[in-house]
N, C-alpha and C positions, 0 to 999 in steps of 0.2 A: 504494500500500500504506500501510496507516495503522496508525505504528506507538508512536501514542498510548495513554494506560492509559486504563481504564475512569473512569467517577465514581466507582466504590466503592475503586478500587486509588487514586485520588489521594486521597481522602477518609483512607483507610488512613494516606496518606504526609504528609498534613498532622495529623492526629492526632498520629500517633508524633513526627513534628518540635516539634510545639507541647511535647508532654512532655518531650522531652528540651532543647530550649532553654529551659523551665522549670526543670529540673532541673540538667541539667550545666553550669552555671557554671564560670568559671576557680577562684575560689574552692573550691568546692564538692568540684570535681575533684582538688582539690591535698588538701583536706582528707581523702577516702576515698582518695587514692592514698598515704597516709600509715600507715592502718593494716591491720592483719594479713592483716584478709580480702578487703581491694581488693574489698570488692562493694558497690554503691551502693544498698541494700534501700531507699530510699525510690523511687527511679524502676523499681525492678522490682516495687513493689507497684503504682506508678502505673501501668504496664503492663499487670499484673493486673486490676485494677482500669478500666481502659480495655477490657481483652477480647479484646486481642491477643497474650499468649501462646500463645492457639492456633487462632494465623489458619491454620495450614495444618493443623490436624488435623480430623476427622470430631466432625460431632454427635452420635456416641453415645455418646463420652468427656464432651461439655460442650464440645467447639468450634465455632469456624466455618465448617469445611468448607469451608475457600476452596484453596490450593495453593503449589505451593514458587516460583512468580514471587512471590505477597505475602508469601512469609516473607524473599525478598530482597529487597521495597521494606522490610520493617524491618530489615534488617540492611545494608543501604545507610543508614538513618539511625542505627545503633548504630556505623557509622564515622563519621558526619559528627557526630556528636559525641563521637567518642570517651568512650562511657562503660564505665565501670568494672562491667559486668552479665557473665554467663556465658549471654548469648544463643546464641552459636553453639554453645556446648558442651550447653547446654542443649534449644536445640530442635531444632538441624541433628546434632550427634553423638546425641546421647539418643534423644529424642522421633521424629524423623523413622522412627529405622528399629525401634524399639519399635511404633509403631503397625503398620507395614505388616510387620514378620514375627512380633511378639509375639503370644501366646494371648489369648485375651479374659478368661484371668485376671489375668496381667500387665497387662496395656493398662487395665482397670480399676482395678488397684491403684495403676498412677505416675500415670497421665497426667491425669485429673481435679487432683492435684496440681500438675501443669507448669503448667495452665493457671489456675489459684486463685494461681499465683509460691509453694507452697510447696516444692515438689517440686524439686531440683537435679539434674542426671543429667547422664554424659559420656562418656567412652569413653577407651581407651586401646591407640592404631595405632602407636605409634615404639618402635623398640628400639634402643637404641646399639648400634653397628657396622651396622647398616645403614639404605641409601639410599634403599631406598623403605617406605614406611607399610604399614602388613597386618600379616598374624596372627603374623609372627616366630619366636621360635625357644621362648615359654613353652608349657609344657607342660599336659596335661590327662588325667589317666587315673580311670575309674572305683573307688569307693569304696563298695561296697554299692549303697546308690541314691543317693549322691551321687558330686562329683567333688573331684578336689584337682588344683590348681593350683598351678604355678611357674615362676615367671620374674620378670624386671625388666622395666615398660615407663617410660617415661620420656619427660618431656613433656605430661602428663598436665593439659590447665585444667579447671581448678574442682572437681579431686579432695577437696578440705578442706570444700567445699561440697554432695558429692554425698551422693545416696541411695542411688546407685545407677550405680556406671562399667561400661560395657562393655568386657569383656574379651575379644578372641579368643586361641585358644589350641587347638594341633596336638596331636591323641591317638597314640598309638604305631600306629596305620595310613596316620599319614600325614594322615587328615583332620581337616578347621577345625573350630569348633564356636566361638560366642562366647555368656557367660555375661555373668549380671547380677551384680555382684560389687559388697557393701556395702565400702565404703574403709576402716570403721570396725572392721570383722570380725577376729574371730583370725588369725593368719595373713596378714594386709596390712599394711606397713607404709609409710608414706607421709614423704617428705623435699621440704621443698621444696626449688623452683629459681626463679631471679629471671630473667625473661626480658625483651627486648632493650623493651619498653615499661613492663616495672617489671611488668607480672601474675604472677601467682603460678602455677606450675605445677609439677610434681610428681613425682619418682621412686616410679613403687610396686613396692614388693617385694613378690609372691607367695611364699610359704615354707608351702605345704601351705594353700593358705586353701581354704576349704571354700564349695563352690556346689550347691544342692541341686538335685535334679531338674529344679524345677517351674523353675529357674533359667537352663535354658536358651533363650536367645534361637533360635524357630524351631526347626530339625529336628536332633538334632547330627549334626556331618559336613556340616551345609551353611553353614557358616560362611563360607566364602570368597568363595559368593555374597552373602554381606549386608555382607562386608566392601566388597568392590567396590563394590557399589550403594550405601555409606554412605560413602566416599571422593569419588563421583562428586560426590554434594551437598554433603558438607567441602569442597572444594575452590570449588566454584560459590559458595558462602557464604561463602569467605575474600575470592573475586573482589568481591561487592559489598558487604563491608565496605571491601575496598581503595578500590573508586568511591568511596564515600562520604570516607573520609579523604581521598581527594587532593582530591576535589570543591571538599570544603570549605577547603585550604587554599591554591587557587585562586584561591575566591574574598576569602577573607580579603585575601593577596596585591593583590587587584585593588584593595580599597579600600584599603592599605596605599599601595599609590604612587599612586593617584588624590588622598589627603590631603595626603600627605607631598610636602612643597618642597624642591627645591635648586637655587641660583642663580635660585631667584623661581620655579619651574618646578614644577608638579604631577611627580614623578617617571614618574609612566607616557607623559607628553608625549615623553619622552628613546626617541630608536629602539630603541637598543640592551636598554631595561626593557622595551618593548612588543614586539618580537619572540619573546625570554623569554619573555615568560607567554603570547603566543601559543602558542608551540611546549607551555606547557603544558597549554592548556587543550586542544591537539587529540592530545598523549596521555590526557588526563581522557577525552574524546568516545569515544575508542578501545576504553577498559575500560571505559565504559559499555557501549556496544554488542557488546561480543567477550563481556560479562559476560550481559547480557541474550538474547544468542543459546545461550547454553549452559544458561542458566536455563528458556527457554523449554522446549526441546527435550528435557530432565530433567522438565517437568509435561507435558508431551504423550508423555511413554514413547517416545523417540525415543532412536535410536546419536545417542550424545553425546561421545564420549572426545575424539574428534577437537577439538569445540567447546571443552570445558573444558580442554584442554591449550592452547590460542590465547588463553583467555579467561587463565589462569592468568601463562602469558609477556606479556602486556598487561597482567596486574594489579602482577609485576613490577616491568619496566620502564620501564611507565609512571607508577607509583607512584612510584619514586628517582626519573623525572625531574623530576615535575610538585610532589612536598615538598622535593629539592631546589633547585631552582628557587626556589619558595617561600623557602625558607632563605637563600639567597643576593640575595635581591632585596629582603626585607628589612634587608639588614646584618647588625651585627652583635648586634639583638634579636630577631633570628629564633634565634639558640642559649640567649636569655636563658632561662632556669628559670620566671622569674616571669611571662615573657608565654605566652601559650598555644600558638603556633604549633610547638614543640618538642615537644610530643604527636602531632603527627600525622607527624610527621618518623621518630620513635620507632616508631607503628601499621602504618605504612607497609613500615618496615624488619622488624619483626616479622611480618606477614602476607605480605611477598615471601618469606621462607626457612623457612614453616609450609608443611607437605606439599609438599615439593620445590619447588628454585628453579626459576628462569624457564631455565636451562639444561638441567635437567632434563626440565620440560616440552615446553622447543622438540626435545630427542632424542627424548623418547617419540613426539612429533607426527612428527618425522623418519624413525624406524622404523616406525611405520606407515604411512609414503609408501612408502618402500620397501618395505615386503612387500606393496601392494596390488597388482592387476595392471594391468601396463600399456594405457595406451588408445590403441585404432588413430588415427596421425591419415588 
């Protein structure tokens, strides 16, 4: 079985790598992680500009009509260099589920923009006091021919940035319904929050904000179907941001103590550093492939839950071990501020406890072993 990429999907992956090691410098990085809007608009023009914003959407919009594997070969390299862009919020929360349930008047109005990098879009699935992501407790009742909405969602990346957040939101019969909601509108009000790698993310307050008709995402009342299906890929896309982070601080690692002496000795010569980053690099191998099995299985319309809950606890635990690891086998300029390795240490920690921890995952995966039926031996 040959479970190599194409020449176009590597082609893809040296592309995007060249821009962003052009772009995301330690310098560079420390520079836009300093102000307001933590977004690095010259590497998401260069992206634009490149023509990969919208590697997974159709050319009737202005993309490439490729699929959601190459939107995780760039978002495995939006981890390995940790850059300061609202890719996942933008093309996996946004974009992804815009095109495949949005009208073709919607789909015409954002999405030509997603893919030009002017367009921002995101979504909004957590509510405080509870555990799992989905349409939560805000509200939605009709208004003539609009609707009004209320509630707090929270959590929210690259709300400051959008045009346009997804909101799900339960009407008084009980069903979903998710709306395209401007951030900037009457009625929304937006707080930041500083999250565990320094991104900016967002409390918003609904207090009667107004969503027009034409406003709704797909059919209302079928909200919970597109939540679901727009969770399934969040999660896939958090998985190989994770690869990419740990990936890269692996390998950093590895030239770290192949340069570095003690008692005359390359440090990775010493058993005890080389077993270490052994053991990390075959959790790295793990989230690759638990990450790529559930990526796959999502662009071939295949039952995935199972995948992306193994992919998610791998992305995890494997992540704390192998930036761990990373941290500690550096010494003590792996915590330094100024060296770069405390980025990914930070993305790592961040992206394990975004849409439920890896305990989480491994019980969801748990209780669907248990309600399946059992098999004769």
């Amino acid at each position: 079985m040959d479970f190599s990429f194409s020449e176009d999907q590597e082609g893809l992956r040296q592309l995007v790598r060249k821009i962003f090691d052009d772009h995301c410098t330690h310098e560079r990085l420390r520079a836009i992680e300093a102000t307001p809007e933590w977004f690095d608009r010259s590497v998401w023009s260069a992206l634009a500009r490149a023509d990969v914003l919208g590697v997974a959407l159709p050319e009737d919009v202005g993309g490439s009509g490729l699929g959601f594997v190459e939107l995780c070969l760039l978002l495995e390299e939006v981890g390995r260099g940790v850059a300061p862009i609202p890719a996942w919020a933008t093309l996996v929360l946004g974009a992804l589920p815009l095109d495949r349930f949005g009208s073709a008047a919607q789909r015409k109005r954002l999405l030509p923009g997603v893919i030009a990098g002017e367009t921002i879009l995101s979504a909004a699935l957590i509510e405080t006091g509870w555990d799992e992501p989905g349409v939560g407790t805000t509200t939605a009742r009709r208004d003539g021919g609009s609707w009004r909405l209320d509630g707090v969602k929270t959590c929210v990346p690259a709300a400051h940035l959008a045009a346009r957040v997804l909101v799900p939101a339960r009407s008084a019969d009980g069903t979903a319904s998710v709306f395209l909601i401007d951030p900037n509108a009457a009625g929304v009000r937006l707080e930041r929050q500083i999250t565990t790698n320094g991104e900016p993310q967002f409390e918003m307050t609904l207090a009667g904000a107004t969503a027009a008709g034409d406003d709704v995402l797909g059919e209302p009342g079928a909200g919970q179907t597109i939540v679901d299906w727009l969770l399934a890929r969040a999660v896939a896309g958090l998985c190989a941001m994770a690869t990419g982070v740990s990936d890269r601080a692996v390998r950093m690692t590895a030239e770290y103590t192949t340069n570095r002496k003690q008692f005359g000795k390359p440090l990775a010569t010493f058993q005890a550093v080389a077993q270490r980053a052994a053991d990390a690099y075959i959790w790295v191998e793990g989230m690759r492939w638990t990450m790529w099995q559930a990526a796959w299985r999502l662009a071939e319309n295949q039952p995935a839950a199972d995948d992306i809950a193994v992919a998610k606890y791998w992305a995890g635990e494997g992540g704390h071990f192998a930036t761990y690891a990373a941290q500690h086998l550096h010494g003590g300029i792996g915590l330094d501020s100024d060296y770069p390795l405390h980025r990914y240490f930070l993305w790592s920690k961040q992206i394990e406890l975004s849409l439920g921890s890896s305990v989480q995952h491994l019980a969801r995966l748990g209780a669907a072993m248990a309600a399946a039926p059992r098999q004769q031996l």
